[in-house]
matplotlib code that plots the C-alpha trace (Angstrom):
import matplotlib.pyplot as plt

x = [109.4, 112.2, 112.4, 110.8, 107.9, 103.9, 101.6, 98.1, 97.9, 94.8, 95.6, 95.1, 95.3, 97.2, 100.2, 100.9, 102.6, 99.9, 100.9, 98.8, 99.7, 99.6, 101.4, 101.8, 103.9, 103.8, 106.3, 104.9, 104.2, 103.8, 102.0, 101.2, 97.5, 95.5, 92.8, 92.3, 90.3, 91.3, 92.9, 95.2, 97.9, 101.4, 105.2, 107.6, 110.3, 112.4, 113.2, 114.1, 115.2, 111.8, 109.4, 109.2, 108.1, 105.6, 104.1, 100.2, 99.6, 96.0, 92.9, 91.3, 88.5, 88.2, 87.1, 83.7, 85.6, 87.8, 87.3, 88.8, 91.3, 90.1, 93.9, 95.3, 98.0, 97.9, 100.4, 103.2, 103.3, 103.7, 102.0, 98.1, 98.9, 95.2, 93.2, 92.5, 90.3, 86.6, 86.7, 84.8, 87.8, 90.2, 89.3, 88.6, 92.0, 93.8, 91.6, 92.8, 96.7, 96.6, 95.2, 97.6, 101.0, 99.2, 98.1, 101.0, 100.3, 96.9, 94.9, 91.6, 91.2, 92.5, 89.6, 89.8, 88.2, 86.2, 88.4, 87.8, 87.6, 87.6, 84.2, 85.9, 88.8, 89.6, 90.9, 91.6, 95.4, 96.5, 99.9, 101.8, 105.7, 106.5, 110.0, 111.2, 112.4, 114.8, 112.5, 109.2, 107.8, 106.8, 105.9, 106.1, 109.1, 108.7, 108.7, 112.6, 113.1, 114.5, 112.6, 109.8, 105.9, 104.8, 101.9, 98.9, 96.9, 96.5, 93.1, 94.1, 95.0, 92.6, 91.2, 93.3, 96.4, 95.6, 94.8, 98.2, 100.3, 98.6, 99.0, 102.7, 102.7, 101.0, 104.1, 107.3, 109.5, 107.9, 107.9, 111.3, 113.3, 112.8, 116.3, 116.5, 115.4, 114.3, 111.4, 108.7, 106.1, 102.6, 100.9, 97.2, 96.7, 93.8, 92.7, 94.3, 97.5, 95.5, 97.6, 101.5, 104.6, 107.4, 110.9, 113.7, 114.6, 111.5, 112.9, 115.0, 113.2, 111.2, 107.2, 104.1, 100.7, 97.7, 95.9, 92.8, 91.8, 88.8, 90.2, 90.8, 93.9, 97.4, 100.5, 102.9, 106.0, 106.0, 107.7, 107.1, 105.0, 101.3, 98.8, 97.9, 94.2, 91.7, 89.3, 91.5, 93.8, 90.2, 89.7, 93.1, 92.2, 89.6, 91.0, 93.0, 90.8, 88.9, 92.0, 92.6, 88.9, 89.5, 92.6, 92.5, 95.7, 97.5, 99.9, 100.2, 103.6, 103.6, 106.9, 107.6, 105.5, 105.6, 104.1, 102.2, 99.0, 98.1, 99.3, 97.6, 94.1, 95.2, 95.5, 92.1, 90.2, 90.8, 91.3, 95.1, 96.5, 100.2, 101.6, 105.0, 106.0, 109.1, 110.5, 113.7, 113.3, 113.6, 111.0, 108.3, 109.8, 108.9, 105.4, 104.5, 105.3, 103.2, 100.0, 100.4, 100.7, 97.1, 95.7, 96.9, 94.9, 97.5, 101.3, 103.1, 106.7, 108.2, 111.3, 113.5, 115.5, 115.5, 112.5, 114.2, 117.1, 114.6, 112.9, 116.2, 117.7, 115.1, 112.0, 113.0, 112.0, 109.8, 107.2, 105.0, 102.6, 99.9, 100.8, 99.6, 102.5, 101.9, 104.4, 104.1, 107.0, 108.6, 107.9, 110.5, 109.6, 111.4, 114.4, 115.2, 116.5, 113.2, 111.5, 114.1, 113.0, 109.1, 109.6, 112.1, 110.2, 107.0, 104.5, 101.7, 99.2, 100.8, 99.4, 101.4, 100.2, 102.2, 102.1, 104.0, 102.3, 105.4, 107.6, 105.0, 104.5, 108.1, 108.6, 105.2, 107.4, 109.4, 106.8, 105.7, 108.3, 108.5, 105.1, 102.8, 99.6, 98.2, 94.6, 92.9, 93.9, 92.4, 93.1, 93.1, 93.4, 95.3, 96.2, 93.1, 94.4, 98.0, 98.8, 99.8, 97.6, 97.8, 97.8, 96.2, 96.7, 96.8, 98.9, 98.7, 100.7, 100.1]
y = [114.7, 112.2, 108.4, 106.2, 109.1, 108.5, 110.9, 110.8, 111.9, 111.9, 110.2, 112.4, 109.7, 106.5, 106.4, 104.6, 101.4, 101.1, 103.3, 105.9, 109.5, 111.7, 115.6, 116.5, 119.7, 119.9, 116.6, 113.7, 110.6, 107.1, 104.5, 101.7, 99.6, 102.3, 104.3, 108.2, 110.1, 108.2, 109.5, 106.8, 107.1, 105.9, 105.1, 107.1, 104.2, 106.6, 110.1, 111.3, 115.0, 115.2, 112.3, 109.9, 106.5, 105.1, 102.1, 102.0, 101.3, 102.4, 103.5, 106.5, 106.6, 103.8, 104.3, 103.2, 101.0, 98.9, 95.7, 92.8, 91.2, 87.7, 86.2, 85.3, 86.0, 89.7, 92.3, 88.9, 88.5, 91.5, 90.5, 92.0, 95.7, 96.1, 93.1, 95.7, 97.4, 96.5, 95.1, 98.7, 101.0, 98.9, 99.9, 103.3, 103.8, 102.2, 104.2, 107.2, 105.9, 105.9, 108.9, 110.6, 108.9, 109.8, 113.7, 115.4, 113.6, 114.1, 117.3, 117.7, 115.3, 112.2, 109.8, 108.4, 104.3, 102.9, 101.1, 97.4, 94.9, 91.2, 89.5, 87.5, 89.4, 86.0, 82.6, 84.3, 83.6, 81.0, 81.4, 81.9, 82.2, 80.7, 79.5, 76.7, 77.7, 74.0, 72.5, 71.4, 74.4, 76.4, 80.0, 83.5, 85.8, 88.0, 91.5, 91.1, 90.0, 86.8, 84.5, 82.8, 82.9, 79.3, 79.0, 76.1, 78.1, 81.6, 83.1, 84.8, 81.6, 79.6, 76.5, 74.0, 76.0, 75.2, 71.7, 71.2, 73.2, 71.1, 67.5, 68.6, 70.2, 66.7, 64.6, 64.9, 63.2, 65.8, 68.6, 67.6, 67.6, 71.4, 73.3, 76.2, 79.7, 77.4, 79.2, 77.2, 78.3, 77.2, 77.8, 76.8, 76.6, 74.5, 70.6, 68.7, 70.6, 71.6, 72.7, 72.3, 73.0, 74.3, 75.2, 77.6, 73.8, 74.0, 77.6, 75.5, 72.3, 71.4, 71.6, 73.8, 74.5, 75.4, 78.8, 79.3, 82.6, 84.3, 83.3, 80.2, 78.3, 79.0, 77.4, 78.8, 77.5, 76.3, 78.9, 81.4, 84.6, 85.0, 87.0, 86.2, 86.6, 85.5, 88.1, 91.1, 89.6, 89.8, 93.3, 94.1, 92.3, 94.5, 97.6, 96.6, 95.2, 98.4, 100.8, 98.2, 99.3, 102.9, 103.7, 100.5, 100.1, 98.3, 96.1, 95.4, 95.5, 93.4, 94.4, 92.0, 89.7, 87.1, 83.9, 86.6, 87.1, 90.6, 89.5, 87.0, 88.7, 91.3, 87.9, 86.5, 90.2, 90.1, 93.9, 93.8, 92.2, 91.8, 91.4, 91.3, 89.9, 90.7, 88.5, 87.7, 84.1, 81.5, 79.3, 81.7, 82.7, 78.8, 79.3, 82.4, 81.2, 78.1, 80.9, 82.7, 79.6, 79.5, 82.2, 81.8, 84.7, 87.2, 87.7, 86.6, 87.1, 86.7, 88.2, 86.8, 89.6, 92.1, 94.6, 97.5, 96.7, 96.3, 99.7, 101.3, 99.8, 97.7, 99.0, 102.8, 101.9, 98.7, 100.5, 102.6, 105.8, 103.8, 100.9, 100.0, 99.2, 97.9, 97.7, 95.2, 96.1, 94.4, 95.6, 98.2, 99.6, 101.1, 101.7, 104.8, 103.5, 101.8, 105.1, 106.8, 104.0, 104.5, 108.2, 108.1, 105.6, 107.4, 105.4, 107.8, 104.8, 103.5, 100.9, 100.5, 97.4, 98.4, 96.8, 99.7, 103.0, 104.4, 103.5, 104.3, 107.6, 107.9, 106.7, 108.8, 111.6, 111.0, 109.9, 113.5, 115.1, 113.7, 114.4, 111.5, 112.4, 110.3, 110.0, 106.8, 105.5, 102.4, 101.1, 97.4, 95.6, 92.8, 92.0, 91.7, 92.0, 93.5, 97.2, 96.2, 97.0, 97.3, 100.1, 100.1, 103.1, 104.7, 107.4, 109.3, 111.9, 113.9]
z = [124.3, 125.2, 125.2, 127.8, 128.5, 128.7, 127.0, 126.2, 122.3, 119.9, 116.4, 113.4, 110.1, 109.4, 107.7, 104.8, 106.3, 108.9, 112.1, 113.2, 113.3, 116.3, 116.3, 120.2, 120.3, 116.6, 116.3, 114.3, 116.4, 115.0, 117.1, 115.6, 116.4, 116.9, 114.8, 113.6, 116.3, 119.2, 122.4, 123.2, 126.3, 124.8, 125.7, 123.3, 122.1, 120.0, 119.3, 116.0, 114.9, 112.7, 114.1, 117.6, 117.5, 120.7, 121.7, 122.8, 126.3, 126.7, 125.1, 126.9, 123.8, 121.3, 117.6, 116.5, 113.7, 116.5, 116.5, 118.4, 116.0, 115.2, 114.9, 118.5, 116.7, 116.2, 118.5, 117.8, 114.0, 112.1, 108.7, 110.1, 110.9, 109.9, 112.2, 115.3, 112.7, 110.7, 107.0, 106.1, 107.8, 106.9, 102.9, 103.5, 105.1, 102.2, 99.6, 101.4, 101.6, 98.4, 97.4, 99.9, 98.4, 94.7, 95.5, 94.0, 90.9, 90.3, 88.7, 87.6, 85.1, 87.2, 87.9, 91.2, 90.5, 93.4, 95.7, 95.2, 98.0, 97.6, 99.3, 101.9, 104.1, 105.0, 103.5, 100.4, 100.0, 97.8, 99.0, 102.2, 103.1, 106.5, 108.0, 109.9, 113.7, 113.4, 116.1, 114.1, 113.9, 110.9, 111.2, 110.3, 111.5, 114.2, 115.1, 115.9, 112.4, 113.8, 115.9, 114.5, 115.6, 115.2, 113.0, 113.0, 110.8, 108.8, 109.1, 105.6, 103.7, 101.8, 103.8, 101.1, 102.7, 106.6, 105.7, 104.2, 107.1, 109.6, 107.9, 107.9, 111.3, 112.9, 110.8, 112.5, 109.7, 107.0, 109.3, 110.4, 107.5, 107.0, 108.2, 110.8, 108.9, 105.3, 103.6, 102.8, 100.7, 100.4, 97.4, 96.4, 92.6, 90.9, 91.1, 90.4, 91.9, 95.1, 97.9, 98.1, 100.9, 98.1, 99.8, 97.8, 95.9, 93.7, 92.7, 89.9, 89.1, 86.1, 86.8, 87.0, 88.4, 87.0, 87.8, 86.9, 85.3, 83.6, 80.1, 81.2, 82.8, 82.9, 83.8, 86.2, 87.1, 91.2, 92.5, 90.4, 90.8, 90.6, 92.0, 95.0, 95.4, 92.7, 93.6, 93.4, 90.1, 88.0, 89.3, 87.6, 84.5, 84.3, 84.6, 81.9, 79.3, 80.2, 79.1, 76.0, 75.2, 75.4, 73.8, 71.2, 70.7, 67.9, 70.4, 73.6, 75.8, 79.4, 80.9, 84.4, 82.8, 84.9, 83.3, 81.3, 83.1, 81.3, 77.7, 78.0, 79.1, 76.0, 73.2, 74.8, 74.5, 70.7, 70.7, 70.1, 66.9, 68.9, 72.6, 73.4, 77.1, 78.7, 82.2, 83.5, 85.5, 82.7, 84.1, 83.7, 80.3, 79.5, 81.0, 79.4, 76.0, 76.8, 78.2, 75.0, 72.6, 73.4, 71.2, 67.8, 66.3, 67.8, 67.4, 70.4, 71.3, 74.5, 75.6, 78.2, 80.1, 82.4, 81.7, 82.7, 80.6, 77.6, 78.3, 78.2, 75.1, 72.2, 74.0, 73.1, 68.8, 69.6, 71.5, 69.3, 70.0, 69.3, 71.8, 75.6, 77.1, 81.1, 84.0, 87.0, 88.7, 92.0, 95.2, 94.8, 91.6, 88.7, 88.1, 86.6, 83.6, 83.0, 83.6, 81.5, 78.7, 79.1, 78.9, 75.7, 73.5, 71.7, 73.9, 74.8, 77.5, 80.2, 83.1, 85.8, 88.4, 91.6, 95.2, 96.9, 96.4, 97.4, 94.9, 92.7, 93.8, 93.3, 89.8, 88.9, 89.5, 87.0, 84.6, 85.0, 84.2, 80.9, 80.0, 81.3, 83.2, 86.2, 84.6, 86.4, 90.1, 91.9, 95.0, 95.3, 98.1, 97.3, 100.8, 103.1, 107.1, 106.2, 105.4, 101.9, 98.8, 95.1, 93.1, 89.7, 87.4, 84.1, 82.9, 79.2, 77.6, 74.4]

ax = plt.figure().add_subplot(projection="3d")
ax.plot(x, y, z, "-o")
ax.set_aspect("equal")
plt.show()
């Protein structure tokens, strides 16, 4: 195989990440856009010592689950890897991504949870990130990681969103005074906030929105994180009241707490006399102190730090055997201190809320080795169109 060559090839599975995966000659061949059990004719692009890249250039036979992607947008921006596929296959192959990634750490007595879908695979975001190109366009960045694809509207934003971006698009003053390469961020929270266009400046000014949850509504600072479908954020609410019900613990720890979404769900439950929250970014320190205000019937503290700095020093003798304690780490995941910390303090139920099944995978490894067992595993999906999803699991040792 060398660069620059066609081949016809017959995709096996899709990768995690969204390419599909062909093996001519035994080498592994990614190509992204294209579906298992297709014979698809392809351009190799690159040619690695243990894989090749390609590009698609034709379909000699098409997957029943191919559909024409309903963004005229797809094949320029690179946020819906998942658009040239139906809703149904689009879940399946997730569910299986997961389950792939989680393999080594599952045995017999690891329940895999039906994967959960949200009803609409559109106009579900309340947020999107675009940038400014300098010249009154906003837009996502490209598949050269530079330029940027002009946006009117996202098919996966909610309506309140594309209302917004195209008052500001149709205003050349407002649309204007964004810089070359600013981010601007749209966020839809609840009335009376509705939607709003919030650049990095927000990041340190006073203010919050209003998020509306199943145990009612929450403030979260502008720019600070939440989850970022309703539909899906329940779905992982439940999964943890479910665990809270099971194990009955006596407190509850929410490590990257946010503005303390899952403390907060645990104080509303009444099934845990104490929740701690842990988060670094002050703001949402302020807000989850406000959240957990709410619920005077349970001990609240919040702790503002790093949460892998916690689990490796105070966490160690706060967190007891008979505590939940629940990770919702960054896209990156743990670091191994924080694993270190979870697997040196006497909890025995973890949670772990992950958006990169990688990482996960990774830092279940570890888990493993000092004594945690996966025993639940959900896939999520978080991010309708995309080949992101979250990961919900639960892990127990003796």
């Amino acid at each position: 195989m060398i660069s620059g060559e066609t081949i016809t090839v017959r995709i096996e599975s899709i990768a995690f990440g969204g390419d599909g995966v062909a093996r001519p000659d035994s080498m592994v061949l990614f190509v992204p856009g294209t579906l298992p059990g297709e014979v698809v004719e392809v351009r190799v692009t690159q040619v690695k010592k243990n894989y090749a890249r390609a590009q698609l250039t034709g379909i000699v036979t098409a997957s029943p689950d191919r559909i024409e992607p309903e963004c005229p947008l797809y094949g320029k921006c690179v946020n819906c890897g998942m658009l040239h596929m139906n809703w149904a296959c689009e879940n399946k192959i997730k569910d299986a991504q997961m389950l792939e990634q989680l393999r080594r750490l599952c045995d017999e007595k690891t329940e895999h949870l039906p994967f959960f879908a949200p009803s609409n695979r559109f106009q579900s975001r309340n947020k999107i990130s675009l940038h400014s190109d300098g010249d009154g366009h906003l837009g996502y960045i490209g598949s050269d990681n530079r330029g940027v694809i002009p946006v009117r509207q996202c098919l996966l934003a909610l309506p309140q969103i594309n209302a917004l971006l195209a008052e500001i698009l149709d205003d050349p003053t407002r649309c204007g005074a964004f810089k070359r390469g600013q981010k601007v961020n749209f966020r839809c929270a609840n009335e009376p906030d509705g939607a709003r266009a919030l650049t990095y400046l927000d990041r340190t000014r006073s203010g919050t929105l209003q998020e509306k949850t199943p145990f009612g509504t929450m403030v979260v600072p502008k720019a600070g994180f939440f989850q970022v479908n309703s539909e899906a954020m329940e779905q992982l609410i439940q999964d943890v009241l479910a665990i809270l019900t099971q194990v009955r613990p006596r407190r509850f720890f929410d490590l990257y707490a946010g503005s303390g979404l899952f403390a907060a769900a645990a104080a509303a439950s009444g099934l845990v006399a104490e929740v701690t929250a842990v988060e670094s970014d002050e703001n949402s320190v302020r807000a989850a102190r406000a959240n957990l205000a709410r619920f005077e019937q349970v001990s609240a503290k919040v702790f503002a730090g790093d949460s892998a700095q916690y689990l490796a020093g105070r966490g160690r003798s706060d967190i007891g055997r008979d505590d939940l304690l629940l990770v919702d780490p960054p896209r990156t995941g743990l670091l191994p201190e924080a694993v270190a910390g979870i697997v040196g303090s006497r909890a025995k139920n973890l949670c772990c809320v992950s958006c990169n099944v990688s990482t996960l995978n990774r830092d279940g490894a570890m888990l493993a080795e000092g004594g945690f067992r996966l025993r639940k595993c959900r896939m999520v999906n978080m991010f309708p169109g995309t080949v992101q999803f979250e990961c919900f699991t639960f892990w127990s040792r003796e």
